[in-house]
VMD Tcl script that draws the C-alpha trace (Angstrom):
set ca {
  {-148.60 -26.20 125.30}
  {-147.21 -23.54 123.07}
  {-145.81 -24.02 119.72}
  {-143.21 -21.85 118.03}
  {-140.61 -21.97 114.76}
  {-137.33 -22.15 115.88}
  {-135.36 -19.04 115.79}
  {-131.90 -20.19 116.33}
  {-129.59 -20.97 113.84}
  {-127.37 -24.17 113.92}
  {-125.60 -26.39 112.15}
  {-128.13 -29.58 111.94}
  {-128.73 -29.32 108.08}
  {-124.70 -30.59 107.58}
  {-126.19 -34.17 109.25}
  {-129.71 -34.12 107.43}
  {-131.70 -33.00 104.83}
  {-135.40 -33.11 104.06}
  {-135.28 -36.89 105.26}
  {-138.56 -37.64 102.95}
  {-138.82 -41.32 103.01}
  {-137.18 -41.50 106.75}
  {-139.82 -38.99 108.15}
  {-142.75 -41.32 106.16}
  {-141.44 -44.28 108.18}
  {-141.34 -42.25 111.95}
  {-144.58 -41.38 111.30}
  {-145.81 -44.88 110.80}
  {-143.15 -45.98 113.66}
  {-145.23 -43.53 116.10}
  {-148.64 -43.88 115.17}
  {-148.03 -47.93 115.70}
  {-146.36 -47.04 119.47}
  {-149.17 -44.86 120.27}
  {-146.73 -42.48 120.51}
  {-142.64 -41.25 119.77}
  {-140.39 -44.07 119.27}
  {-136.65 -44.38 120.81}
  {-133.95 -44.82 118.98}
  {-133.59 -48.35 120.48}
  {-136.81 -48.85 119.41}
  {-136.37 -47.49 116.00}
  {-132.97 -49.60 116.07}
  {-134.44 -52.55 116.43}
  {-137.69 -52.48 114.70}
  {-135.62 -51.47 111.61}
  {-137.45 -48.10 111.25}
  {-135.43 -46.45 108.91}
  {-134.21 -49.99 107.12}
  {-130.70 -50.98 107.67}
  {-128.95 -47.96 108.90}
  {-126.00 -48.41 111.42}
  {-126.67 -47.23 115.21}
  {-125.31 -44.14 114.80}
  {-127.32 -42.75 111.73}
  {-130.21 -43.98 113.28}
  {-128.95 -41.90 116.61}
  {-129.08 -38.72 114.10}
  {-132.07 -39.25 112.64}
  {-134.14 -39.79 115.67}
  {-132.63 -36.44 116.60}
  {-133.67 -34.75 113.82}
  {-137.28 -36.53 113.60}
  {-137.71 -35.37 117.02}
  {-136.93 -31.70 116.24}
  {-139.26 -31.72 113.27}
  {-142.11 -33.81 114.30}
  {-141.99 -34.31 118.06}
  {-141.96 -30.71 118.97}
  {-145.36 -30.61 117.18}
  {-147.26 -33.43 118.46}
  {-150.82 -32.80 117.12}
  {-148.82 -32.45 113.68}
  {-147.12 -35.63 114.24}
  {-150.13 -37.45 115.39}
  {-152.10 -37.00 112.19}
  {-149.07 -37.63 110.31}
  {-149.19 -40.84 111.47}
  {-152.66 -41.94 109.98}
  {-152.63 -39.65 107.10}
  {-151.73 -43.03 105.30}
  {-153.60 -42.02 101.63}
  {-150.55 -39.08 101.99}
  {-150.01 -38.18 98.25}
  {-145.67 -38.21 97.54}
  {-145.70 -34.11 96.11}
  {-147.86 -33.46 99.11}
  {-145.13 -35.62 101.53}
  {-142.41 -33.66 100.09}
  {-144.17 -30.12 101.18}
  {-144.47 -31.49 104.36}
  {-140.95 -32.35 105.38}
  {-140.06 -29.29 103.55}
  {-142.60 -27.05 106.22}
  {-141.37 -29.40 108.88}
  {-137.82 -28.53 108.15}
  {-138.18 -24.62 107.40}
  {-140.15 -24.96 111.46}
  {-136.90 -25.73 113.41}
  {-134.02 -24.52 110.68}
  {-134.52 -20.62 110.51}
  {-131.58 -20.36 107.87}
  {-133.18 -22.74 105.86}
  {-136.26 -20.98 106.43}
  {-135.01 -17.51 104.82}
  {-133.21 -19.00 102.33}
  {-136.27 -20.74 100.73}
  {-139.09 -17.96 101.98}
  {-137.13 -14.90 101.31}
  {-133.72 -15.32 99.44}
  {-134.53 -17.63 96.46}
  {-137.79 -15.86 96.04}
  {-136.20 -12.42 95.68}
  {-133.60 -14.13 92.92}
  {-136.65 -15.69 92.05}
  {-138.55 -12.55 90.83}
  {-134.77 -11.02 89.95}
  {-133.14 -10.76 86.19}
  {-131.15 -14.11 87.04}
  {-133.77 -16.29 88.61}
  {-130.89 -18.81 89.74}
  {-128.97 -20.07 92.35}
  {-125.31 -21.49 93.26}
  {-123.36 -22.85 96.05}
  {-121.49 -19.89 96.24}
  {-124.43 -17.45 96.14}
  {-125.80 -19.48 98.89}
  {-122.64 -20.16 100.80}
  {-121.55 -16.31 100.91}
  {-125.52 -15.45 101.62}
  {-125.23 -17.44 104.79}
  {-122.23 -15.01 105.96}
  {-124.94 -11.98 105.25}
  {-127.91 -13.65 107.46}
  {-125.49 -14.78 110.23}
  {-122.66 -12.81 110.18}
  {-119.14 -14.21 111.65}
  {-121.04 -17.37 112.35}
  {-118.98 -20.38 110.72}
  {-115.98 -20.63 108.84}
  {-116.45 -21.30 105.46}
  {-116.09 -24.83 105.23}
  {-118.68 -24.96 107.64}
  {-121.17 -22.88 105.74}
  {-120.26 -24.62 102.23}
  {-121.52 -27.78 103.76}
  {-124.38 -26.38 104.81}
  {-125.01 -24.39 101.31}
  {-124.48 -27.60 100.20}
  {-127.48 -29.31 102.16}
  {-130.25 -25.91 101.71}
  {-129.65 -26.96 97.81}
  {-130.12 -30.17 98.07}
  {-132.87 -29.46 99.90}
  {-134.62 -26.91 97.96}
  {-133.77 -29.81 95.19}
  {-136.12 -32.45 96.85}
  {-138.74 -30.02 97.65}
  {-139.17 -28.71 93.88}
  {-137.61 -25.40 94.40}
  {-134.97 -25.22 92.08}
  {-134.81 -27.34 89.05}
  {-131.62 -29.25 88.82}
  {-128.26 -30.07 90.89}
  {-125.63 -28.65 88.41}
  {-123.63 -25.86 89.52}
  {-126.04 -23.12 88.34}
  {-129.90 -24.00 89.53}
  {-132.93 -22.64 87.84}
  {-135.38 -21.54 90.87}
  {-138.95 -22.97 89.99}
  {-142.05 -23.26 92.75}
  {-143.77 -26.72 93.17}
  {-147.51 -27.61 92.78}
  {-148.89 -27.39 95.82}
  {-152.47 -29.19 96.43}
  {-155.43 -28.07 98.27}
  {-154.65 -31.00 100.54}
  {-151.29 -29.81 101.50}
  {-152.42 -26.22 101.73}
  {-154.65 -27.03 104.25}
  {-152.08 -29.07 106.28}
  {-150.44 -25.91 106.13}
  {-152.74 -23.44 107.40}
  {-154.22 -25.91 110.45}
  {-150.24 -25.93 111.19}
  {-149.77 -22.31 111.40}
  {-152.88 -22.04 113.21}
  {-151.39 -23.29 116.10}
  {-148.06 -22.30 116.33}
  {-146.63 -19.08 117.00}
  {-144.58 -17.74 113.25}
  {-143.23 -14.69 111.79}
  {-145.70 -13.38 109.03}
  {-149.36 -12.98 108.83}
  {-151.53 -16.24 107.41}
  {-151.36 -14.93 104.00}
  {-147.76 -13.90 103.93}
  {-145.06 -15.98 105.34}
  {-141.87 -17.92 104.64}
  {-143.54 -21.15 104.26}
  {-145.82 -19.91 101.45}
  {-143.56 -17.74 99.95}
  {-141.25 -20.57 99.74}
  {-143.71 -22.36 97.03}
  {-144.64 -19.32 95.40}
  {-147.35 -18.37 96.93}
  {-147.53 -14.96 98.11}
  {-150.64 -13.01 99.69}
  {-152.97 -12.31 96.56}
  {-152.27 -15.81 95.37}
  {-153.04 -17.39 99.14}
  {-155.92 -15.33 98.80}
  {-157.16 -16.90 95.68}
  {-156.61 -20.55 97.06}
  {-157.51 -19.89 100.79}
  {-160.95 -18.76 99.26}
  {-161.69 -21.87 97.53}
  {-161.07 -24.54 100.32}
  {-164.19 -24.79 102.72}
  {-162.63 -26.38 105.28}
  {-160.62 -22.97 106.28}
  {-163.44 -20.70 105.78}
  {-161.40 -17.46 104.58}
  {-163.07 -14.33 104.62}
  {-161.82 -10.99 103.18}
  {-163.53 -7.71 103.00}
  {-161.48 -4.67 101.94}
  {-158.60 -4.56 104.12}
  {-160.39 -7.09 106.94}
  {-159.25 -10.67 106.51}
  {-160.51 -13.09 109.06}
  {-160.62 -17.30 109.00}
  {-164.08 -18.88 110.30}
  {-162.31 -22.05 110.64}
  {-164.59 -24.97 110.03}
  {-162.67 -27.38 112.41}
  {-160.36 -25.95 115.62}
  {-157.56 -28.15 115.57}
  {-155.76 -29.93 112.34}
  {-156.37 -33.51 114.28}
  {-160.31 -32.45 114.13}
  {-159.76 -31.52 110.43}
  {-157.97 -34.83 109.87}
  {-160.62 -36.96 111.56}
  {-163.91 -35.22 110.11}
  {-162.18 -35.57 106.21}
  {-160.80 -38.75 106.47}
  {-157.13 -37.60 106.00}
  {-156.65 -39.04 109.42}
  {-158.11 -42.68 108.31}
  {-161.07 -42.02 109.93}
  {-164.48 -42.34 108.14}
  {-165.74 -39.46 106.26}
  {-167.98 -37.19 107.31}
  {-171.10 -37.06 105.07}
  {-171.26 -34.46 103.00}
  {-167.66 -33.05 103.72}
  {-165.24 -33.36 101.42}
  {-161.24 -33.33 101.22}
}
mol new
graphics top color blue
foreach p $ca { graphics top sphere $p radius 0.5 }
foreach p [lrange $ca 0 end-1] q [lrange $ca 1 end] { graphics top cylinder $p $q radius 0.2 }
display resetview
């Protein structure tokens, strides 16, 4: 099966946002069915807690579009149960930047440009009027208020900008080695736009390709290599669900000698 980011653009960040705590418990949900859950399922096990029918109905939706549509992704996901919170956050923050491409060049290209700019901040209506630029006669602009709305709020959660008041300060998050590596096992095998070193999703956290080269170099479990211009990975484990297993991310015993 092939895996790709979305390309797209829709509307589905109006209904949901990074979902953190939600996307913990369909994790769970799916590693205990052996499997993805139904929204009956999810319903009546009380997945998400005490949510009426139809929020339930558009989360499964969404958890589908993040998760689902990367099954080995969503299969370690389920037993990575020692899951640090920052490291959670970065996750559903990938997850969503995957399958919401306006989302995904707002965070990996936009903020970082105002970012590195003489403002370094953010508004609703820089965002809302920057969705008109990257999809032109789109929505009306109720529509893409709502959804500059939602990329903030977002970008909030994630640790991208530092506040909700009407002008945001744009910061990057810590990222750890352990989420890094998630990272780079998920890129691995999916189809993106970038190189492995420079791309939205690392650009997003302020990490661009001399500082992935720093960290890439320094976590075994990739096995980075540059020389001059030549930059190759000897990855130590083919898949991420091999990665997961052999480290014990996955719940599974650790290998001697390896570590996480």
């Amino acid at each position: 099966m092939e895996y790709s980011e979305t390309t797209e653009p829709h509307t589905r960040m109006m209904k949901c946002t990074l979902e953190v705590d939600p996307s913990r418990s369909y994790w769970r949900a799916c590693a205990a069915n052996g499997g993805p859950i139904s929204k009956e399922q999810a319903f009546e096990k009380a997945v998400f807690g005490s949510k009426t029918f139809l929020r339930i109905e558009r989360l499964m939706a969404d958890m589908r579009h993040r998760y689902d549509e990367f099954s080995f992704a969503l299969e370690v996901l389920g037993k990575w149960h020692s899951m640090e919170l920052s490291d959670r956050v970065l996750i559903c923050h990938w997850h969503t930047q995957l399958v919401d491409p306006i989302y995904r060049k707002f965070t990996g290209e936009y903020l970082v440009e105002r970012y590195y700019g003489p403002c370094g901040t953010i508004d609703s209506d820089l965002t809302s009027r920057w969705i008109e630029v990257a999809v032109p006669g789109r929505w009306q602009i109720q529509t893409r208020k709502k959804i500059a709305s939602k990329m903030l709020t977002c970008a909030l959660v994630a640790g991208i900008i530092s506040s909700n008041r009407s002008v945001r300060t744009i910061k990057f998050p810590r990222v750890s080695d352990h989420a890094l590596t998630y990272l780079m096992y998920l890129l691995k095998e999916i189809s993106y736009t970038g190189t492995a070193i420079s791309n939205p999703y690392l650009a997003s956290v302020g990490i661009d390709s001399e500082e992935a080269i720093r960290r890439l170099r320094k976590i075994e479990h990739l096995g980075f290599c540059r020389q001059g211009d030549l930059i190759s990975f000897e990855w130590r484990y083919s898949t991420m669900l091999e990665w997961a297993n052999a480290t014990g991310v996955a719940g599974a015993p650790v290998v001697e000698g390896a570590s996480i």
